[in-house]
C-alpha positions in Angstrom: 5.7 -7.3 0.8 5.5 -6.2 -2.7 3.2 -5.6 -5.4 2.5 -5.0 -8.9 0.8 -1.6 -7.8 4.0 -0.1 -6.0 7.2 0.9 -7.0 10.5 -0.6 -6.0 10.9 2.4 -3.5 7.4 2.0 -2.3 8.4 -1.7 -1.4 11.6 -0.7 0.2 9.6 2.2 2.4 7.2 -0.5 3.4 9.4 -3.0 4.3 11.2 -1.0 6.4 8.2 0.3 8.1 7.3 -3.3 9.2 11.1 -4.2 10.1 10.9 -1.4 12.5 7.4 -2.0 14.1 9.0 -6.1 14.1 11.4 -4.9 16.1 9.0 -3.1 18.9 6.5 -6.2 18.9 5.5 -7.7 22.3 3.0 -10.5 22.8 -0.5 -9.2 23.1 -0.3 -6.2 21.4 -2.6 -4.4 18.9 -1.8 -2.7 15.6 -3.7 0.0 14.1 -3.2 3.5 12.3 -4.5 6.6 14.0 -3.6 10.3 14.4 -0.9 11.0 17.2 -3.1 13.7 18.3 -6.1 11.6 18.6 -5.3 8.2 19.9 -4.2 9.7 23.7 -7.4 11.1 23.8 -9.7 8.1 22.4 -7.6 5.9 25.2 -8.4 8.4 27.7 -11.9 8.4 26.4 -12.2 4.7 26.6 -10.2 4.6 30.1 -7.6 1.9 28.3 -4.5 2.8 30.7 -1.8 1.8 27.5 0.5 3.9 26.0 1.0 3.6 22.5 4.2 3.1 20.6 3.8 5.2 17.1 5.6 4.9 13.8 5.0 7.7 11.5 4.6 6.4 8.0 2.8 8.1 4.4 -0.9 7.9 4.6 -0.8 5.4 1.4 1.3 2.7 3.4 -0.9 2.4 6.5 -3.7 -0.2 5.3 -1.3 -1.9 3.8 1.4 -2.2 6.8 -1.5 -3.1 9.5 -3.1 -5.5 6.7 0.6 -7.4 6.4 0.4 -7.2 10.6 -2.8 -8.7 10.8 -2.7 -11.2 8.6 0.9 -12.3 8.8 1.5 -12.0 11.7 -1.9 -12.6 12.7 -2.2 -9.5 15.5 -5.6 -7.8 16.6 -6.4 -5.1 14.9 -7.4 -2.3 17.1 -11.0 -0.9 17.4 -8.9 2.8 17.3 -7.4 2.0 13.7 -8.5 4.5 10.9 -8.0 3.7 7.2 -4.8 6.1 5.9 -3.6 8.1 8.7 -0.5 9.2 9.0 0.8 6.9 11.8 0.8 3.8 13.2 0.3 2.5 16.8 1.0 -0.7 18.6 -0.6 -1.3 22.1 
């Protein structure tokens, strides 16, 4: 993933963000970007009995890491995700 709008390092962060979450992907699952003090709640909340895997990233990256997800890689994106939060969450 690069782009005229990031630096080299920003590239290198990214990339590494989505070779890590690559590495946890299952069939079925959901990306998004959410608080890790919210998301247990809203799942409570919404009696979804799934326990999210997070990835702590820099507010800036997470549209762009769950946009590469989505569209690459063609996941759902979840009805929890929030535009730059400060982690993000596969279930």
């Amino acid at each position: 993933m690069s782009s005229a709008l990031n630096s080299p390092q920003q590239v290198k962060e990214i990339n590494a963000l989505i070779e890590q979450i690559e590495k946890a992907l299952k069939p079925g699952m959901e990306i998004g970007a959410q608080s890790k003090a919210i998301l247990p709640s809203l799942l409570v909340a919404n009696k979804i009995d799934k326990k999210a895997k997070f990835f702590p990233c820099k507010r800036e990256y997470s549209d762009k890491v769950v946009a590469h997800f989505v569209t690459e890689k063609k996941l759902t994106k979840s009805k929890f995700h929030r535009n730059a939060q400060d982690a993000i969450f596969l279930l």
